[in-house]
C-alpha positions as CSV (number, residue, x, y, z in Angstrom):
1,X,36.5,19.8,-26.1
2,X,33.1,21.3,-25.8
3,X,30.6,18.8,-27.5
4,X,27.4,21.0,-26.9
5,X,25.8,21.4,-30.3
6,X,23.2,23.5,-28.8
7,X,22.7,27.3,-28.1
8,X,22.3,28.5,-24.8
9,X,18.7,29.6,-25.3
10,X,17.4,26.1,-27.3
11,X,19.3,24.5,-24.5
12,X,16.8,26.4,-21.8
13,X,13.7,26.3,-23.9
14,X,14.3,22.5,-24.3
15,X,14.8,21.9,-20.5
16,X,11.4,24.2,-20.1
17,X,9.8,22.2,-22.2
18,X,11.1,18.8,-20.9
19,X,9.2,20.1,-17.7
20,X,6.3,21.1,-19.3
21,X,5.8,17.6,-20.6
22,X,6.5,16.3,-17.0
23,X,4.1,18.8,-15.7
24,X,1.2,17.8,-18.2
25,X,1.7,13.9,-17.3
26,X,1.2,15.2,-13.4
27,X,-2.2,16.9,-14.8
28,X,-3.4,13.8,-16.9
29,X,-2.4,11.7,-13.5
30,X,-4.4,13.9,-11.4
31,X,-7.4,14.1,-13.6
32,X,-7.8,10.6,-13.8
33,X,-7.3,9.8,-10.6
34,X,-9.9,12.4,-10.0
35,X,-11.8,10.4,-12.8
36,X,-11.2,7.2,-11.4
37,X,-12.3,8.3,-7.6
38,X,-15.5,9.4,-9.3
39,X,-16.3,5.8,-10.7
40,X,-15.2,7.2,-14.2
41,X,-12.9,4.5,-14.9
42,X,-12.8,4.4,-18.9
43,X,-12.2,7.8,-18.7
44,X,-9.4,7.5,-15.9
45,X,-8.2,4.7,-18.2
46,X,-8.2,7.5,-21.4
47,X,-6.3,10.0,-19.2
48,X,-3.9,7.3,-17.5
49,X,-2.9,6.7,-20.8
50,X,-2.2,10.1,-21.8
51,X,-0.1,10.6,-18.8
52,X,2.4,8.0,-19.7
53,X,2.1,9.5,-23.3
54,X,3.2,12.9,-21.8
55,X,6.5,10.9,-20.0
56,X,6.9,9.6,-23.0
57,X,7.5,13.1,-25.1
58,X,9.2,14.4,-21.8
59,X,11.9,11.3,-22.5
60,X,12.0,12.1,-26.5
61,X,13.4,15.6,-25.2
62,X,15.6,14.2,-22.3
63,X,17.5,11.9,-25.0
64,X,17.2,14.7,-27.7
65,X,19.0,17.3,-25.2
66,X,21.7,14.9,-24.5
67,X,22.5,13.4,-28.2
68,X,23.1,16.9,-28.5
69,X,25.8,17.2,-26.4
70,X,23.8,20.0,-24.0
71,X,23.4,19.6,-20.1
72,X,19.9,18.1,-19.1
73,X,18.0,20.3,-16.3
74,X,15.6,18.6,-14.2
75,X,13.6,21.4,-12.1
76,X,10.9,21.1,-9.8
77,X,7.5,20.2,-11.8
78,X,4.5,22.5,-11.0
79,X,1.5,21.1,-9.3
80,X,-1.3,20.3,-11.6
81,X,-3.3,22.6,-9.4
82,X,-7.0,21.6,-8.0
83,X,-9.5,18.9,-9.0
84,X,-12.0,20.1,-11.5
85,X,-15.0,20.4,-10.7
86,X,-17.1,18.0,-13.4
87,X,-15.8,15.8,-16.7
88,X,-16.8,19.0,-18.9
89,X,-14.6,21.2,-16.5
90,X,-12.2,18.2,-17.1
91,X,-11.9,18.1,-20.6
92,X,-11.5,22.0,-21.0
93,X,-8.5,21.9,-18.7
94,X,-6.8,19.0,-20.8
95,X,-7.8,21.4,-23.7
96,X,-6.1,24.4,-22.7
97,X,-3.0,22.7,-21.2
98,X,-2.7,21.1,-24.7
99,X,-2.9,24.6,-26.6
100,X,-0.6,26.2,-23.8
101,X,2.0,23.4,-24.7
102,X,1.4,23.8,-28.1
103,X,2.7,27.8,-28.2
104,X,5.5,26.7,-26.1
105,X,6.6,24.3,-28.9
106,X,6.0,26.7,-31.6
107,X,8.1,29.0,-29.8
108,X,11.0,26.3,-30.0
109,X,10.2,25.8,-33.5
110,X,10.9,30.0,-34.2
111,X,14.1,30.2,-31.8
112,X,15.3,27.0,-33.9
113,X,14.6,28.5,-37.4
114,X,15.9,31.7,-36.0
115,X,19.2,30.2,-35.3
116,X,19.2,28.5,-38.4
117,X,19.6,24.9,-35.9
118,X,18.1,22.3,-38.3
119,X,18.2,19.3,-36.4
120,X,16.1,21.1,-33.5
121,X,13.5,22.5,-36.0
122,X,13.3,18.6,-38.0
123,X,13.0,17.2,-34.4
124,X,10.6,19.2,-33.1
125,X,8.7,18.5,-36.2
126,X,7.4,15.9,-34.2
127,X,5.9,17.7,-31.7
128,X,4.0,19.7,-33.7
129,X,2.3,17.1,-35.5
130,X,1.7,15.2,-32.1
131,X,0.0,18.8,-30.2
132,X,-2.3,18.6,-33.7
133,X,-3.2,15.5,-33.0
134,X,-3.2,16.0,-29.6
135,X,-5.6,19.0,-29.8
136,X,-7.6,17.3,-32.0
137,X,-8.8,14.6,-29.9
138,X,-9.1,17.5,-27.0
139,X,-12.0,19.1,-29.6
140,X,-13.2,15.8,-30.0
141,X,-14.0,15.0,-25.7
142,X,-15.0,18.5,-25.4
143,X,-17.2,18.1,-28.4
144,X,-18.1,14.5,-27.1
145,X,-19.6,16.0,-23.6
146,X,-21.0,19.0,-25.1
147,X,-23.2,16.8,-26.9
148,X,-24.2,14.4,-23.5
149,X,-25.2,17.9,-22.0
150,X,-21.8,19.8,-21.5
151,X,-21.2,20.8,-17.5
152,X,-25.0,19.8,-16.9
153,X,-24.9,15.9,-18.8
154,X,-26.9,13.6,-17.1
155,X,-25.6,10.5,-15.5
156,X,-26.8,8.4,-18.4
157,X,-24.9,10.4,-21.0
158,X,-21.8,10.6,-18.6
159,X,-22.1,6.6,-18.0
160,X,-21.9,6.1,-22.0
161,X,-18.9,8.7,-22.4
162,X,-17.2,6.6,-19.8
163,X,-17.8,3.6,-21.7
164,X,-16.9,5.1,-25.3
165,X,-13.4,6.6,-23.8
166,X,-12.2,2.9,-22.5
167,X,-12.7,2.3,-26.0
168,X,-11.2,4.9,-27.7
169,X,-7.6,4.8,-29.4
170,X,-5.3,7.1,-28.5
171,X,-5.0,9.0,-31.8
172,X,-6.8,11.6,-33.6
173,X,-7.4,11.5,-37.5
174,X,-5.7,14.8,-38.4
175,X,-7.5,17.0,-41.3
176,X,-4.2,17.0,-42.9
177,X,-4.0,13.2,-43.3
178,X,-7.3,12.6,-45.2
179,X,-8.6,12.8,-48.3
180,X,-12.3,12.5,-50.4
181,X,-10.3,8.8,-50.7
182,X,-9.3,8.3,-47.3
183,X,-12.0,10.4,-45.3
């Protein structure tokens, strides 16, 4: 008896994005060990973090694919490519791999209201309010260095970023979630 409650193309876009999410824990590892090799370690902590977040969502998916009944694909995970080249160049990578795996999700989001597969379109639900949050606090670094100087910040200003990112939580404040009463 075939259990799969999954299409053949949510199946594949699910795997994809399973390694997506495994790809953009490799580029949050490599950044901050990048970071960390620098002497940036609250910043290599920030990023450490974000890597195991990224495993994390990778897992959600794993379990997600299987409770569905569908066959889980594990495929070779790109390499997160080279070092950059300074913490501004460093935050607008983590930026555009955040708003590249954001379109990948919306496109899961459309293929699962296209097939009319609830459960895929509440679950991935998730995801979309995560990549808001997620890009959020990506505009908030790059808007963080931009004010210490951008790709030209002095050492001072890059010493107190480090120190303000070993401090900072994990989670954005999303417009969506405040309020004149909860600002």
């Amino acid at each position: 008896m075939d259990t799969n409650r999954l299409s053949p193309t949510l199946a594949k876009a699910l795997n994809q994005q399973m390694t997506n999410e495994a790809a953009n824990a490799q580029v949050y590892l490599a950044y901050a060990s990048w970071a960390s090799e620098k002497g940036y370690d609250g910043i290599a902590n920030f990023l450490f973090r974000h890597a195991n977040e990224e495993r994390n969502h990778m897992m959600k998916i794993l379990e997600y694919i299987l409770k569905r009944g569908a066959k889980v694909t594990i495929t070779e995970i790109p390499s997160p490519g080279p070092d950059p080249l300074s913490v501004n160049d460093c935050f607008e990578k983590v930026f555009k791999s955040e708003v590249d795996n954001t379109a990948a999700i919306y496109s899961i989001v459309e293929m699962s209201m296209a097939e009319k597969d609830w459960a895929t379109w509440n679950f991935m639900q998730w995801f979309v309010k995560e990549q808001t949050e997620e890009e959020t606090l990506a505009l908030d670094l790059l808007s963080k260095i931009k004010v210490a100087g951008g790709a030209s910040a002095s050492d001072e200003a890059l010493y107190a970023l480090n120190n303000d990112l070993a401090k900072t939580p994990d989670d954005a404040t999303l417009a969506q979630d405040v309020s004149t009463a909860n600002p």
